[in-house]
PDBQT receptor file of N, H, CA, C and O in Angstrom, charges set to zero:
ATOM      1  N   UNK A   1      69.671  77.836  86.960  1.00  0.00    +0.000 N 
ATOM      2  CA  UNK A   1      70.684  78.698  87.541  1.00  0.00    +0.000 C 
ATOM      3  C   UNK A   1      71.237  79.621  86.452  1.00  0.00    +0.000 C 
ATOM      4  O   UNK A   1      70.618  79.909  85.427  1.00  0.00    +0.000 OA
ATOM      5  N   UNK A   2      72.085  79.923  86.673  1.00  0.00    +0.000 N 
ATOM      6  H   UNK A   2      72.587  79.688  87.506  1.00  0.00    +0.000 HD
ATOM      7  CA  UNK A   2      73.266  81.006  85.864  1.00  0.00    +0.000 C 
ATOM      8  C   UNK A   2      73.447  80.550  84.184  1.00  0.00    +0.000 C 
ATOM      9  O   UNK A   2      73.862  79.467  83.772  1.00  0.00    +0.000 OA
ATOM     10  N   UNK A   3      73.281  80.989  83.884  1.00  0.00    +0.000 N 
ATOM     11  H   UNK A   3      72.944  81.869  84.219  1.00  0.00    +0.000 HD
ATOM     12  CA  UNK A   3      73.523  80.608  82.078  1.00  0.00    +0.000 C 
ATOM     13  C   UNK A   3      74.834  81.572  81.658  1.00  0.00    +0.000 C 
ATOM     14  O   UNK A   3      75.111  81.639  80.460  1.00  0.00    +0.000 OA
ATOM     15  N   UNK A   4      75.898  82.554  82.936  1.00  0.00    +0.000 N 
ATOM     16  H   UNK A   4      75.673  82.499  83.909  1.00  0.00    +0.000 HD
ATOM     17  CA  UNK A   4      76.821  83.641  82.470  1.00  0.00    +0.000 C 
ATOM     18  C   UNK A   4      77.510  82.376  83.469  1.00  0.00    +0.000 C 
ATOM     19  O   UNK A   4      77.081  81.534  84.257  1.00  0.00    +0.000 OA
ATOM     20  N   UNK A   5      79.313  82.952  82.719  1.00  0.00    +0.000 N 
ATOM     21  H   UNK A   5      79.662  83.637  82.079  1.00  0.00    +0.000 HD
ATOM     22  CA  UNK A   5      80.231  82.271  83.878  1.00  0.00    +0.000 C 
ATOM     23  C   UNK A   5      81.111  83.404  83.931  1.00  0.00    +0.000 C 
ATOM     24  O   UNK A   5      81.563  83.916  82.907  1.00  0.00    +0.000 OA
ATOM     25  N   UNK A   6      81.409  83.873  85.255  1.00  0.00    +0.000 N 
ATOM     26  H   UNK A   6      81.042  83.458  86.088  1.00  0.00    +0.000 HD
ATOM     27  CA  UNK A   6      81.253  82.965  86.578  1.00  0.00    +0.000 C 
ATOM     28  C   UNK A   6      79.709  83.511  87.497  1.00  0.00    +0.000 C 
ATOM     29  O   UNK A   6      79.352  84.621  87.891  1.00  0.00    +0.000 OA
ATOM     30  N   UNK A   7      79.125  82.250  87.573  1.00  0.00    +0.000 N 
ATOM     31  H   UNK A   7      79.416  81.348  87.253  1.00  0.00    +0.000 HD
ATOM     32  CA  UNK A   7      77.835  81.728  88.323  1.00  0.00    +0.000 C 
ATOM     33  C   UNK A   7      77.585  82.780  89.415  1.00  0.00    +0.000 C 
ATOM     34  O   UNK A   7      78.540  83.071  90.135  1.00  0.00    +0.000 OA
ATOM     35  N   UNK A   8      76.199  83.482  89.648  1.00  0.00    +0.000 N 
ATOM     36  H   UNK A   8      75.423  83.246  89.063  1.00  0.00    +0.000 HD
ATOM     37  CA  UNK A   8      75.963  84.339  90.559  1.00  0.00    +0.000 C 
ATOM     38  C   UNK A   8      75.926  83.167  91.886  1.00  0.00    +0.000 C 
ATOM     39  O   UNK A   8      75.885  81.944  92.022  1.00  0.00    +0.000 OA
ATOM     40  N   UNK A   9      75.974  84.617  92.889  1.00  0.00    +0.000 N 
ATOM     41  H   UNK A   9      76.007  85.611  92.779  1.00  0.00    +0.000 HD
ATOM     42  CA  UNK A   9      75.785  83.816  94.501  1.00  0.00    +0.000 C 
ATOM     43  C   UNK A   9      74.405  82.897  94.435  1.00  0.00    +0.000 C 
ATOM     44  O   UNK A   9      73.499  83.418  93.786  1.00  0.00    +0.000 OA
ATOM     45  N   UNK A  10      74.179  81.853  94.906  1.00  0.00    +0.000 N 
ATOM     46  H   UNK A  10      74.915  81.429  95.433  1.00  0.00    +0.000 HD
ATOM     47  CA  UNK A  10      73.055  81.214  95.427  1.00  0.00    +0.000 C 
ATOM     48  C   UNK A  10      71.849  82.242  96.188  1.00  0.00    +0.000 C 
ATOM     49  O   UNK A  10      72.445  83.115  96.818  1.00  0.00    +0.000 OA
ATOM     50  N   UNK A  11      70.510  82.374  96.296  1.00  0.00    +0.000 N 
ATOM     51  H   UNK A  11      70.025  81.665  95.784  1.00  0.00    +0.000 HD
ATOM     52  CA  UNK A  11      69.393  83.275  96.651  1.00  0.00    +0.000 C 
ATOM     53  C   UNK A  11      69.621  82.730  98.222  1.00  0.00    +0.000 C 
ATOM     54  O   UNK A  11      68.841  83.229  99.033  1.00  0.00    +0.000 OA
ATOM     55  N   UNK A  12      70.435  81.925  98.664  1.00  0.00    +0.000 N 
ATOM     56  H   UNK A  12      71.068  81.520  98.005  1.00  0.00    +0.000 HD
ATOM     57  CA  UNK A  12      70.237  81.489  99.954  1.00  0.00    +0.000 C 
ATOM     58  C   UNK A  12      71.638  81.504 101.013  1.00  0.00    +0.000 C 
ATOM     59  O   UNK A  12      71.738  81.136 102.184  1.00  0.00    +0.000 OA
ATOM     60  N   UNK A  13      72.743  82.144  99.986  1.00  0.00    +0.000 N 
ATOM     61  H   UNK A  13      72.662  82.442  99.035  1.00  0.00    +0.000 HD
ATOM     62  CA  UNK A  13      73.957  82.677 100.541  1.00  0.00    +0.000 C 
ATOM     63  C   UNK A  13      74.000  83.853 101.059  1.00  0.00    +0.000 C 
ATOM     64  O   UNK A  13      73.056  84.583 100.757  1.00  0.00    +0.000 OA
ATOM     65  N   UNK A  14      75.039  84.408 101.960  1.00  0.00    +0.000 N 
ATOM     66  H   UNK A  14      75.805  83.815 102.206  1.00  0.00    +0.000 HD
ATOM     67  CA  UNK A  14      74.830  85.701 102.125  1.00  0.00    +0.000 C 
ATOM     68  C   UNK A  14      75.039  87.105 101.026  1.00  0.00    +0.000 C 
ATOM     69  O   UNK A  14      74.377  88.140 100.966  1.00  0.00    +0.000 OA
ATOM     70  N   UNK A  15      76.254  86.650 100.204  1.00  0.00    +0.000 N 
ATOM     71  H   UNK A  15      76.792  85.809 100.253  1.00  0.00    +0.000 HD
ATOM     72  CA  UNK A  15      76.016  87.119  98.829  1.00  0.00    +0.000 C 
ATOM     73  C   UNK A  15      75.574  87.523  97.911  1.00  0.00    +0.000 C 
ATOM     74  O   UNK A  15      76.233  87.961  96.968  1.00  0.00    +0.000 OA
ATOM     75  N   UNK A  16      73.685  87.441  98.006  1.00  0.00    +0.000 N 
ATOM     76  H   UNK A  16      73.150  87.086  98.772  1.00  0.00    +0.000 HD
ATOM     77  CA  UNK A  16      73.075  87.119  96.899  1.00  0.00    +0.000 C 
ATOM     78  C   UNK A  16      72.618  88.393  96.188  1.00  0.00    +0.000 C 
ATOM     79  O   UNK A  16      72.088  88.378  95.077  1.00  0.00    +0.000 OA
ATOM     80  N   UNK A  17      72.873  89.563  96.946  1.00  0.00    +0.000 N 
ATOM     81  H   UNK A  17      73.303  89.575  97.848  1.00  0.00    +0.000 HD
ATOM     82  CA  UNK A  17      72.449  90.732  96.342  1.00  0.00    +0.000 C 
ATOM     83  C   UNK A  17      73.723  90.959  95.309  1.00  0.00    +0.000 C 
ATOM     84  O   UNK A  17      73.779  92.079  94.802  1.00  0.00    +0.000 OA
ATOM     85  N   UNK A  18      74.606  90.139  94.998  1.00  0.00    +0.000 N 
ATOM     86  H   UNK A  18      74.560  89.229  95.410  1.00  0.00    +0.000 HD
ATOM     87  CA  UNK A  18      75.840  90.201  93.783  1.00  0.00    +0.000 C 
ATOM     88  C   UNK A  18      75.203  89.749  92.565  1.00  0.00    +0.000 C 
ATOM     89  O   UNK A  18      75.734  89.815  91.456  1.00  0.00    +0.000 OA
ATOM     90  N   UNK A  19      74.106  89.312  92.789  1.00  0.00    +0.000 N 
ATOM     91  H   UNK A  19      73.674  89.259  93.690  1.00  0.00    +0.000 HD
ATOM     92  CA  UNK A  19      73.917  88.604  91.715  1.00  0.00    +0.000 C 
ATOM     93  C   UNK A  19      73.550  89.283  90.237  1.00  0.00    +0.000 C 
ATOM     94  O   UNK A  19      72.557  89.959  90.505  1.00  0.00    +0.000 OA
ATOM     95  N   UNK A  20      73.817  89.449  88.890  1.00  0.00    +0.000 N 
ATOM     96  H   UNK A  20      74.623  88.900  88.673  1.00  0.00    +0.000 HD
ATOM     97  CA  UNK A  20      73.203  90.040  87.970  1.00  0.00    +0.000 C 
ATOM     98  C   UNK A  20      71.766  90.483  88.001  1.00  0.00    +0.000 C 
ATOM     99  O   UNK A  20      70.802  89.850  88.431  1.00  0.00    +0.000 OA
ATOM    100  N   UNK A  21      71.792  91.565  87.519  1.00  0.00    +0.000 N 
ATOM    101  H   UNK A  21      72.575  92.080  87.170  1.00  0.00    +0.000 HD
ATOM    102  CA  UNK A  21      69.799  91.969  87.504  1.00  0.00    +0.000 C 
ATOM    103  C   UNK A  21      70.137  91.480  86.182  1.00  0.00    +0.000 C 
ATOM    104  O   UNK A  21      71.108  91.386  85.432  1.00  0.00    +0.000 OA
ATOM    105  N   UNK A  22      68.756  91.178  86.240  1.00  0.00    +0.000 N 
ATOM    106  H   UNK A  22      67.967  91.254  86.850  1.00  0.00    +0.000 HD
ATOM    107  CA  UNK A  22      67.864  90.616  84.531  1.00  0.00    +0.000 C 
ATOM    108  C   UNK A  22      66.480  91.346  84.330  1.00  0.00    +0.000 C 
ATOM    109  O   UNK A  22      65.700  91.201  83.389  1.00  0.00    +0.000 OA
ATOM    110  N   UNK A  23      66.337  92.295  85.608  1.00  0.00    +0.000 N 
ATOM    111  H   UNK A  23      66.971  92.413  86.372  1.00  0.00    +0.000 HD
ATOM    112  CA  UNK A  23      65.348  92.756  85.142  1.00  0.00    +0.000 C 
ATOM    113  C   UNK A  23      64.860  93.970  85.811  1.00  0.00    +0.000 C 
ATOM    114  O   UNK A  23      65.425  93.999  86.905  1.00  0.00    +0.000 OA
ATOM    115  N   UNK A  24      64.133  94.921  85.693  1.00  0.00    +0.000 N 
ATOM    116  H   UNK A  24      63.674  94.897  84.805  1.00  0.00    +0.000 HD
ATOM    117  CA  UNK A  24      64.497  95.927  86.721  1.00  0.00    +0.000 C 
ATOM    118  C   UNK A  24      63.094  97.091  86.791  1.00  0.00    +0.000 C 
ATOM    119  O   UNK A  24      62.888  97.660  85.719  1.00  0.00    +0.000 OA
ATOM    120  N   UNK A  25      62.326  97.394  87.735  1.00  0.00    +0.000 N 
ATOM    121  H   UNK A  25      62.493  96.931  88.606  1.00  0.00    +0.000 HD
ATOM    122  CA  UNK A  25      61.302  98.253  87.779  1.00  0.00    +0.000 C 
ATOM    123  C   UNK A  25      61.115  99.865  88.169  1.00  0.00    +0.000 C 
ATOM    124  O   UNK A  25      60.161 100.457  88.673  1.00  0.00    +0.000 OA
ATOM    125  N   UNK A  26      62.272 100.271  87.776  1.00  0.00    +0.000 N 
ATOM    126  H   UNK A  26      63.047  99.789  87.367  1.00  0.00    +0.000 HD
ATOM    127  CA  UNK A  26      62.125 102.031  88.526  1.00  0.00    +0.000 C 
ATOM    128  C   UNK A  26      61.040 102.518  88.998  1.00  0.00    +0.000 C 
ATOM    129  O   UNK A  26      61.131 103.106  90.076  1.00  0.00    +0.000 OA
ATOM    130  N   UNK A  27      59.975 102.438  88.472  1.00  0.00    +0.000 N 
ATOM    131  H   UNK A  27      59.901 101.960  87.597  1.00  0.00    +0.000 HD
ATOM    132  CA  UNK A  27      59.249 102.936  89.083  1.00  0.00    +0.000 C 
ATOM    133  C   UNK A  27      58.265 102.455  90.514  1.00  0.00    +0.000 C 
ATOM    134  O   UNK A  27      57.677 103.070  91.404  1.00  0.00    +0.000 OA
ATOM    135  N   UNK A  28      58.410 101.442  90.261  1.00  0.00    +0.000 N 
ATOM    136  H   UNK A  28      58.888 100.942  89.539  1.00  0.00    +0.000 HD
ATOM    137  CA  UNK A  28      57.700 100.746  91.571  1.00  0.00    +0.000 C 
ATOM    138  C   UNK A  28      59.141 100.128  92.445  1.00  0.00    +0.000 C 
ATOM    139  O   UNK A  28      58.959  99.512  93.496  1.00  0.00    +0.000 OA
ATOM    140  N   UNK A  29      60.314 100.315  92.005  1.00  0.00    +0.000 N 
ATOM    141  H   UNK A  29      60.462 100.816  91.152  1.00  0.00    +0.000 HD
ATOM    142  CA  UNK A  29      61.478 100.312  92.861  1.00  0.00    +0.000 C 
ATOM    143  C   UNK A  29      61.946  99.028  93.490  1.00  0.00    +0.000 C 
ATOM    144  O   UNK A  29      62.081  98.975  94.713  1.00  0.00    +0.000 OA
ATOM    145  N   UNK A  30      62.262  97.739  92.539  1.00  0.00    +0.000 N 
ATOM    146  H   UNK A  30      62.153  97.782  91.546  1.00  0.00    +0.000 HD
ATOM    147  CA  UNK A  30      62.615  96.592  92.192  1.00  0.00    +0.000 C 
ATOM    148  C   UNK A  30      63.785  96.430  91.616  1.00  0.00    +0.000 C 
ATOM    149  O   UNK A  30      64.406  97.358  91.097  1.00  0.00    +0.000 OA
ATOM    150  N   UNK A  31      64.209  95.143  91.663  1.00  0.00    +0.000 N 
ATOM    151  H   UNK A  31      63.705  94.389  92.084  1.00  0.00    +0.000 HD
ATOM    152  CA  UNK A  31      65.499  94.629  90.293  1.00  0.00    +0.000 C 
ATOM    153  C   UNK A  31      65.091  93.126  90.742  1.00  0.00    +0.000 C 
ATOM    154  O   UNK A  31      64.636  92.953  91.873  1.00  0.00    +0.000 OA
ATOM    155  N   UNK A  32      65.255  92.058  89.864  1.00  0.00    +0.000 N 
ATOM    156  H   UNK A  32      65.625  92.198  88.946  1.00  0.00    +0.000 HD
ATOM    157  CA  UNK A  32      64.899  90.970  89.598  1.00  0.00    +0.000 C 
ATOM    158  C   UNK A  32      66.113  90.604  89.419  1.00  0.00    +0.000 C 
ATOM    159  O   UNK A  32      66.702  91.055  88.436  1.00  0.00    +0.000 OA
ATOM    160  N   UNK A  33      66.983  89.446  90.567  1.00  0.00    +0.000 N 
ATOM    161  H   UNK A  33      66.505  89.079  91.365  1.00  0.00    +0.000 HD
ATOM    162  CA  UNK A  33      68.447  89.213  90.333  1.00  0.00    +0.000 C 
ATOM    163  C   UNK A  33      68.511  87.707  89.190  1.00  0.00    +0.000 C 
ATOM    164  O   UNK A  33      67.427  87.129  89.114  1.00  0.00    +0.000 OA
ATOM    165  N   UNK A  34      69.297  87.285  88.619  1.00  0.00    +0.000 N 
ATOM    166  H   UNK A  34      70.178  87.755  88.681  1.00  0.00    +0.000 HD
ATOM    167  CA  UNK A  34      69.820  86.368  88.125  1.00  0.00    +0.000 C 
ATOM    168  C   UNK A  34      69.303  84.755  89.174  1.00  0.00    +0.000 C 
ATOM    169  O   UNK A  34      69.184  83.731  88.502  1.00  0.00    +0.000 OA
ATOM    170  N   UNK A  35      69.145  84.687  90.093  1.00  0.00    +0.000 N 
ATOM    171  H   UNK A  35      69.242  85.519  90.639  1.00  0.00    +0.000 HD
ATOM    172  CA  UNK A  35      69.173  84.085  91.324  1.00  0.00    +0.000 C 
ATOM    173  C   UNK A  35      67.746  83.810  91.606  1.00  0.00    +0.000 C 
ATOM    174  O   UNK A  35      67.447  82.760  92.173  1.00  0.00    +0.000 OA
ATOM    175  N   UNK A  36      66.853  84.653  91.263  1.00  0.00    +0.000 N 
ATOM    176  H   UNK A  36      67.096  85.507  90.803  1.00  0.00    +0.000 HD
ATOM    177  CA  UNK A  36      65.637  84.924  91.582  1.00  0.00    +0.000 C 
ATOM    178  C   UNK A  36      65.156  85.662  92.839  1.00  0.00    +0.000 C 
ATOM    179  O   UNK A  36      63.973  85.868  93.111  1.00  0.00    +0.000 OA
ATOM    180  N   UNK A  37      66.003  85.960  93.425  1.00  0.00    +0.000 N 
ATOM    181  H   UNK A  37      66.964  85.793  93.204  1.00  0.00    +0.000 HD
ATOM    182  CA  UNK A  37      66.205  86.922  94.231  1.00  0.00    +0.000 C 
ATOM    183  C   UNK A  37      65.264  88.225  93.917  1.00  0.00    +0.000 C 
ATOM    184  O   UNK A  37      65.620  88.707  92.842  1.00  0.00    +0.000 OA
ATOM    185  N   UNK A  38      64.179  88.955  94.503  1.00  0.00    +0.000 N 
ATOM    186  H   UNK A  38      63.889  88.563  95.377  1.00  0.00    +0.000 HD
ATOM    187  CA  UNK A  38      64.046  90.203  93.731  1.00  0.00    +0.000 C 
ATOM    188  C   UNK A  38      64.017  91.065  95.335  1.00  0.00    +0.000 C 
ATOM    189  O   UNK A  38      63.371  90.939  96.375  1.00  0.00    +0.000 OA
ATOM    190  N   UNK A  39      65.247  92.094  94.771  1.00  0.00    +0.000 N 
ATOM    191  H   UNK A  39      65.772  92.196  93.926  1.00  0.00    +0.000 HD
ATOM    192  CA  UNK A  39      65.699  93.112  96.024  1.00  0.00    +0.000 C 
ATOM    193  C   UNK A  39      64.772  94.432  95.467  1.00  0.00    +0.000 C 
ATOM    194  O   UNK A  39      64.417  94.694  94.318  1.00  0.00    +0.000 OA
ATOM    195  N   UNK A  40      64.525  95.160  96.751  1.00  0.00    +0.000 N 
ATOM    196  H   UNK A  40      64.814  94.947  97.685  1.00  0.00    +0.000 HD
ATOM    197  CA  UNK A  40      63.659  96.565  96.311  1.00  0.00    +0.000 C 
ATOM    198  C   UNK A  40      65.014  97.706  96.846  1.00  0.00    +0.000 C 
ATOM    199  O   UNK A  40      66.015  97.449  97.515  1.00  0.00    +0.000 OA
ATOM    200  N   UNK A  41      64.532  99.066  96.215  1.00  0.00    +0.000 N 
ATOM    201  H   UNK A  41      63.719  99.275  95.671  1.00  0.00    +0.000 HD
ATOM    202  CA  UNK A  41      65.087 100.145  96.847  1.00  0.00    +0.000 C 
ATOM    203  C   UNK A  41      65.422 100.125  97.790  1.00  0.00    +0.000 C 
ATOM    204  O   UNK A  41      66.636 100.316  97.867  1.00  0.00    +0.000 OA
ATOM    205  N   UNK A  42      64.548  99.858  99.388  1.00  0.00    +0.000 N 
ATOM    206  H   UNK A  42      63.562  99.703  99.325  1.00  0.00    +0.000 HD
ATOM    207  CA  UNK A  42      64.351  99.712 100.482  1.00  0.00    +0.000 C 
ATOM    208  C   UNK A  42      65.578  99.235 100.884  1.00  0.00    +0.000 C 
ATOM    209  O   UNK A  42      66.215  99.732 101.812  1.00  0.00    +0.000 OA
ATOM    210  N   UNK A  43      65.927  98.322 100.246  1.00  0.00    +0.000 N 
ATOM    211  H   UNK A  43      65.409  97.918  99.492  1.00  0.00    +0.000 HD
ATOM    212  CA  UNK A  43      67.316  96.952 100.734  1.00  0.00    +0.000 C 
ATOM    213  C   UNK A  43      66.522  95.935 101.234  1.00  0.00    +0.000 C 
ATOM    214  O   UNK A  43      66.946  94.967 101.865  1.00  0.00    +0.000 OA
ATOM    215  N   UNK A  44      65.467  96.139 100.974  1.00  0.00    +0.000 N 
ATOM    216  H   UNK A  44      65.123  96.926 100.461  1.00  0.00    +0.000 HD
ATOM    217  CA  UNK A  44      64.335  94.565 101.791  1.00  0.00    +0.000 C 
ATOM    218  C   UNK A  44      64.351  93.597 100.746  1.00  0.00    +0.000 C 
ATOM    219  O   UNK A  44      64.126  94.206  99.700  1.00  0.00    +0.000 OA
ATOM    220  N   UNK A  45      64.497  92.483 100.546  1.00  0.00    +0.000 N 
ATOM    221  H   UNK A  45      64.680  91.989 101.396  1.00  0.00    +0.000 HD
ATOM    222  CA  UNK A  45      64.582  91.350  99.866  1.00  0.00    +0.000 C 
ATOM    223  C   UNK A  45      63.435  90.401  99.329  1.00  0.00    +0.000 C 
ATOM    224  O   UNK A  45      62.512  90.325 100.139  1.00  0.00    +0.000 OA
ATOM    225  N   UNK A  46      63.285  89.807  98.410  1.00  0.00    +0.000 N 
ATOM    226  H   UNK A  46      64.036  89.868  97.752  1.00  0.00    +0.000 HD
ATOM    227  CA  UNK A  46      62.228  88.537  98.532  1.00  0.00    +0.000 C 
ATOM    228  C   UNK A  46      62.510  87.365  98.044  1.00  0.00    +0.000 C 
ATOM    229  O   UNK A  46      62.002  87.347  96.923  1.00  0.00    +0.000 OA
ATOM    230  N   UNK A  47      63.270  85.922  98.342  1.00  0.00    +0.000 N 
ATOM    231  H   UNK A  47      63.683  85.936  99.253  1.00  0.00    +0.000 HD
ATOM    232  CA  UNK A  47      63.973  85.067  97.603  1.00  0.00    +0.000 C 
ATOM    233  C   UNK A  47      62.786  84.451  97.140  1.00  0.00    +0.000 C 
ATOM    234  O   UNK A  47      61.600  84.654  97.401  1.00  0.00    +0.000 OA
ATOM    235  N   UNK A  48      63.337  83.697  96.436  1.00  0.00    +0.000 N 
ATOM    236  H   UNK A  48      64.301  83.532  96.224  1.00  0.00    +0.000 HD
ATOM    237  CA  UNK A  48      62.391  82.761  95.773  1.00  0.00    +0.000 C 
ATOM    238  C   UNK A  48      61.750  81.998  96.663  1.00  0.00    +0.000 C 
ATOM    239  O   UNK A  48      60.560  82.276  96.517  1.00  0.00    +0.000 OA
ATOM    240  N   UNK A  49      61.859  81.216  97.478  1.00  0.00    +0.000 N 
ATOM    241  H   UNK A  49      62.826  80.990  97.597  1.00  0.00    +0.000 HD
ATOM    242  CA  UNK A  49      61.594  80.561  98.215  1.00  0.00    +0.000 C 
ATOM    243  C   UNK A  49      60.200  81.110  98.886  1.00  0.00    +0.000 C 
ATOM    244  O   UNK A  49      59.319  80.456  99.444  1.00  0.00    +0.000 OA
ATOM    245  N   UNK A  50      60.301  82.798  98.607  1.00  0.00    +0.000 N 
ATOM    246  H   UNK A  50      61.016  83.329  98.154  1.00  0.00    +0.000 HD
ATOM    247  CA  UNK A  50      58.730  83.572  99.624  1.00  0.00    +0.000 C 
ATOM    248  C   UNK A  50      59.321  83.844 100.433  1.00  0.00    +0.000 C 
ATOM    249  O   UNK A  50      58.456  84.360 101.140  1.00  0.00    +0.000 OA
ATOM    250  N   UNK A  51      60.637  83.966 101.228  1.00  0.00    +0.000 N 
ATOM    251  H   UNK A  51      61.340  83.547 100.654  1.00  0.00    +0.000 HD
ATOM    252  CA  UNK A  51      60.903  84.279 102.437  1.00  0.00    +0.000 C 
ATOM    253  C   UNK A  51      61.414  85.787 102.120  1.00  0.00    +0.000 C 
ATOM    254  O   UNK A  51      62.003  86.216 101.128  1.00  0.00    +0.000 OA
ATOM    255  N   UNK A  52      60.915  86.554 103.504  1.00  0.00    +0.000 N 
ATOM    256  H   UNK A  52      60.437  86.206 104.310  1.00  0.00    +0.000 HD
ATOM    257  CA  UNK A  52      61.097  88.494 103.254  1.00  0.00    +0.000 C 
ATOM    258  C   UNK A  52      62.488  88.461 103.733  1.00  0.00    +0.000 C 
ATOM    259  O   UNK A  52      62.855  87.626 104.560  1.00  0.00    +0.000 OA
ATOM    260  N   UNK A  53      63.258  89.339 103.240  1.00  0.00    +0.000 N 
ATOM    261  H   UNK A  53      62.961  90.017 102.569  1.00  0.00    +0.000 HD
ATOM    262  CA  UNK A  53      64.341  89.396 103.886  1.00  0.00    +0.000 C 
ATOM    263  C   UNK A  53      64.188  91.252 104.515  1.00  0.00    +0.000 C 
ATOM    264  O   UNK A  53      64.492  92.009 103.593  1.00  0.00    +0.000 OA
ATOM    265  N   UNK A  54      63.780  92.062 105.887  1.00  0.00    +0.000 N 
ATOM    266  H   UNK A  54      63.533  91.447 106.637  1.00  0.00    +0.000 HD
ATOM    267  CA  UNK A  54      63.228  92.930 106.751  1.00  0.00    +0.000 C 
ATOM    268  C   UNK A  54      64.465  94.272 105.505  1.00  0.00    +0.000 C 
ATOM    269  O   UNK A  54      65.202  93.731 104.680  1.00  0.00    +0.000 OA
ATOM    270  N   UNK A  55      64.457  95.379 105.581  1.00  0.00    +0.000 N 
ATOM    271  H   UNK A  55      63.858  95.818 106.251  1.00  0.00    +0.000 HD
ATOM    272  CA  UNK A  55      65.024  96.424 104.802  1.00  0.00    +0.000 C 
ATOM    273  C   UNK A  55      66.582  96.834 106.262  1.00  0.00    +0.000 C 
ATOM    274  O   UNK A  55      66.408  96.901 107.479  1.00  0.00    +0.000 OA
ATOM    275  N   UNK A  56      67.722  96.993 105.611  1.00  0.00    +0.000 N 
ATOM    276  H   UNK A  56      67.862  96.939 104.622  1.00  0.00    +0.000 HD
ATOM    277  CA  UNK A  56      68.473  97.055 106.558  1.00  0.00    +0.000 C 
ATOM    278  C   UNK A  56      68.752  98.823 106.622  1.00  0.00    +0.000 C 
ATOM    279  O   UNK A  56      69.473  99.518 105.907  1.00  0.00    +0.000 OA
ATOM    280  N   UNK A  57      67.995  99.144 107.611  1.00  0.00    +0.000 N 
ATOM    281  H   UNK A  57      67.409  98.580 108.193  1.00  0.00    +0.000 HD
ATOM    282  CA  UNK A  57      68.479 100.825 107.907  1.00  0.00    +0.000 C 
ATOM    283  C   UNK A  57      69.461 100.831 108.867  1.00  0.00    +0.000 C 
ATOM    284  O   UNK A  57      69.634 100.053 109.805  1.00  0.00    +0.000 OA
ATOM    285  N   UNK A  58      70.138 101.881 108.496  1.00  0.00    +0.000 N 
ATOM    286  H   UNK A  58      69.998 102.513 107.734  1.00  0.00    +0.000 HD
ATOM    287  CA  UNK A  58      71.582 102.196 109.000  1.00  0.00    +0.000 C 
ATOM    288  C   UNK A  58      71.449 103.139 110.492  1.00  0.00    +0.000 C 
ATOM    289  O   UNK A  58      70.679 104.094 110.597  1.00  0.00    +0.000 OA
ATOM    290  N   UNK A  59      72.087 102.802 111.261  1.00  0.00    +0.000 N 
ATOM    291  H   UNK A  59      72.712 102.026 111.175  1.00  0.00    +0.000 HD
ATOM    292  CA  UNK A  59      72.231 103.462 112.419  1.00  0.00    +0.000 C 
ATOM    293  C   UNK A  59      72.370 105.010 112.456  1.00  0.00    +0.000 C 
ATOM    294  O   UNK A  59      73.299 105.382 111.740  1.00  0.00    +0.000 OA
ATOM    295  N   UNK A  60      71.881 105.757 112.924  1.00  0.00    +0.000 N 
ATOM    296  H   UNK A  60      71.127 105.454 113.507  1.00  0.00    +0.000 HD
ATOM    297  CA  UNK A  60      71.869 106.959 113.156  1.00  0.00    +0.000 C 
ATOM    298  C   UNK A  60      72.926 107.295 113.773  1.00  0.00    +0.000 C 
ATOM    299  O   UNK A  60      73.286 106.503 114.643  1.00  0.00    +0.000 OA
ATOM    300  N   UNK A  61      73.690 108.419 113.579  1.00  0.00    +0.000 N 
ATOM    301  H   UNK A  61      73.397 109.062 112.872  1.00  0.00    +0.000 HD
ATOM    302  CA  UNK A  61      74.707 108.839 114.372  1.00  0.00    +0.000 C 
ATOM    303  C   UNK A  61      73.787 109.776 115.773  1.00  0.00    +0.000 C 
ATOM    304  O   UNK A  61      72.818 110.528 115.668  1.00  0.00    +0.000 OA
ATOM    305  N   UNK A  62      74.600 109.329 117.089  1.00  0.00    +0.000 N 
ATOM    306  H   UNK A  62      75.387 108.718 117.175  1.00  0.00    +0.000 HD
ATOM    307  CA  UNK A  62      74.101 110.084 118.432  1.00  0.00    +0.000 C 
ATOM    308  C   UNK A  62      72.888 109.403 118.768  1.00  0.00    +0.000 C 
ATOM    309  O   UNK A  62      72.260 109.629 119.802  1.00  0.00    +0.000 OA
ATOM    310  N   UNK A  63      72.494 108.409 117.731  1.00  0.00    +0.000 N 
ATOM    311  H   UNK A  63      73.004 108.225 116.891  1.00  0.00    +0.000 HD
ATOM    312  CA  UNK A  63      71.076 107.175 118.478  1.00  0.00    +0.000 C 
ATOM    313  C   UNK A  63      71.237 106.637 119.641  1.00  0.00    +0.000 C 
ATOM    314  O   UNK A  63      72.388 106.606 120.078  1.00  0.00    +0.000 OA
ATOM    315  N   UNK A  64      70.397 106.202 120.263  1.00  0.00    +0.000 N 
ATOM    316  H   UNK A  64      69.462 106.227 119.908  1.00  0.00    +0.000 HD
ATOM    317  CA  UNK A  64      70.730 105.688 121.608  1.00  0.00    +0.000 C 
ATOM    318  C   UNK A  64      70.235 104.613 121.783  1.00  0.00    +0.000 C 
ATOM    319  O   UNK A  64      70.402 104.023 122.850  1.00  0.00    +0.000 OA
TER     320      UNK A  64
């Protein structure tokens, strides 16, 4: 886990995109959280565990 205090969110809380980057890919459009968490540009997720977390796009204004 966390080796900083105070301790990032858990990869399995809703929180977890708080967590410190430790590591980070601009160009292929990554960050590697503290958590093991690695979030993309997108807002799509990948915990450690292997599970995807889908990219959250924002509602369009006048969508139907």
């Amino acid at each position: 886990m966390c080796p900083h205090d105070p301790h990032c969110p858990a990869a399995h809380k809703p929180d977890r995109e708080h967590a410190r980057v430790i590591g980070r890919d601009y160009v292929q459009g990554w960050a590697l959280l503290c958590n093991g968490t690695i979030v993309f540009d997108d807002t799509g997720s990948l915990l450690p565990d292997g599970q995807v977390l889908a990219p959250r796009r924002p509602l369009l204004a006048g969508a139907a």
